[in-house]
KOLSE-5296 format. One record per residue (C-alpha): x negated, y, z; residue number from 1; chain; residue in one letter. Coordinates in nm, 4 decimals. Example, Ala and Ser with C-alpha at 12.3 -4.5 7.8 and 13.67 -1.06 7.14 Angstrom:
<rs>
     east    north       up  nr kette rest
  -1.2300  -0.4500   0.7800   1     A    A
  -1.3670  -0.1060   0.7140   2     A    S
</rs>
This chain:
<rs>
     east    north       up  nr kette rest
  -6.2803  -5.7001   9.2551   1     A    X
  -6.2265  -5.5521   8.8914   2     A    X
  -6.5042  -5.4101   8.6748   3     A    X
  -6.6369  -5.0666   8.7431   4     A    X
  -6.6108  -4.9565   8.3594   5     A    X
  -6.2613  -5.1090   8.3569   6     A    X
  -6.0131  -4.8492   8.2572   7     A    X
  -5.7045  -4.8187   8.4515   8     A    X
  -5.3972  -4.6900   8.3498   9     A    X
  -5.3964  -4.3398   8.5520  10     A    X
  -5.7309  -4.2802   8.3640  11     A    X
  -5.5852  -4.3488   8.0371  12     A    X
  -5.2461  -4.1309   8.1471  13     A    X
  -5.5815  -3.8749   8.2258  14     A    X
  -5.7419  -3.9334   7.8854  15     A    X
  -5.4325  -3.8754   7.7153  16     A    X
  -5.3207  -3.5684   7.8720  17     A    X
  -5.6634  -3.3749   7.7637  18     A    X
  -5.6054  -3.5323   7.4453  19     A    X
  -5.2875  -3.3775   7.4087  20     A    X
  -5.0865  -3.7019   7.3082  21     A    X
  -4.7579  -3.8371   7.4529  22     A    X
  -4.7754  -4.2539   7.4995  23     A    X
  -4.4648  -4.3978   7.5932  24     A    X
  -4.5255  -4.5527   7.9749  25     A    X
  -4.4141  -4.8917   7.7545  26     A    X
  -4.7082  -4.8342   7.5599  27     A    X
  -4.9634  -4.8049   7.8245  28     A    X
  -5.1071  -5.1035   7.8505  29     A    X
  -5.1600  -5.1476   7.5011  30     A    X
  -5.3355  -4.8652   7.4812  31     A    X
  -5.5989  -4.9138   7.7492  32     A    X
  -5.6938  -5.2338   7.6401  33     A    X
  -5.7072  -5.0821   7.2811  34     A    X
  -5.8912  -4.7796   7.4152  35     A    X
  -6.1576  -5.0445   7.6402  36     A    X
  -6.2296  -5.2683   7.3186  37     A    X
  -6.3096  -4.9100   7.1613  38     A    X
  -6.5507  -4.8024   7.4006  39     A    X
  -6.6871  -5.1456   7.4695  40     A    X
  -6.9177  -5.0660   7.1902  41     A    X
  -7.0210  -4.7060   7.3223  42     A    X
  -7.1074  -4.8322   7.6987  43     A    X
  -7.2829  -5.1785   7.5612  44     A    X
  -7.5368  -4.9157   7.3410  45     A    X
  -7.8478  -4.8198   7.5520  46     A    X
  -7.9380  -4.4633   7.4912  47     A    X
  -8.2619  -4.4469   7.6425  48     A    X
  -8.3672  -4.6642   7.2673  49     A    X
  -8.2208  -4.4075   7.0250  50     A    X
  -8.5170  -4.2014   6.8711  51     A    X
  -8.4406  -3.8894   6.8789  52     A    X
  -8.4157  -3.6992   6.5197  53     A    X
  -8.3881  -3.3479   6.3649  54     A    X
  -8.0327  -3.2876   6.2019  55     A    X
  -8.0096  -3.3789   5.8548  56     A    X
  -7.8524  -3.0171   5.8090  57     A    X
  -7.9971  -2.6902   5.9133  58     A    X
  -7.7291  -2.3314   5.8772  59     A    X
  -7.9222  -2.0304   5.8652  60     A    X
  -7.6290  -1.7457   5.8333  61     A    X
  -7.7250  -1.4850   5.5191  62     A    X
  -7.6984  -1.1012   5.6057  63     A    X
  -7.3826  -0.9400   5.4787  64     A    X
  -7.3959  -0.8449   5.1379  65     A    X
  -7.7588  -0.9984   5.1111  66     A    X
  -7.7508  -1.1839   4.7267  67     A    X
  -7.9911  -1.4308   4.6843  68     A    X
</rs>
């Protein structure tokens, strides 16, 4: 049996298409196991152990014509 959190190819043909990029059908396979070393990373990282933090940057829109 294969790995849950393996990619197949329809899901990268998926991926791709709401992406908005062409691959080449040649190119597939390349790309999935490309696209799996990527998000190796991602799935490996447990979320639950990021503290969570206020942004770094704050926007706070001025009035029109308001000078200050």
């Amino acid at each position: 049996m294969s790995d849950p959190e393996e990619l197949t190819l329809e899901e990268v043909r998926e991926r791709a298409r709401a992406a908005g990029v062409t691959i080449a059908e040649t190119r597939l396979a390349m790309v999935r196991k490309l696209l799996a070393d990527a998000l190796a990373a991602v799935r490996a990282l447990d979320s639950r152990a990021i503290k969570t933090v206020e942004p770094a940057v704050t926007f706070a829109p001025r009035r029109e014509g308001g000078h200050e």
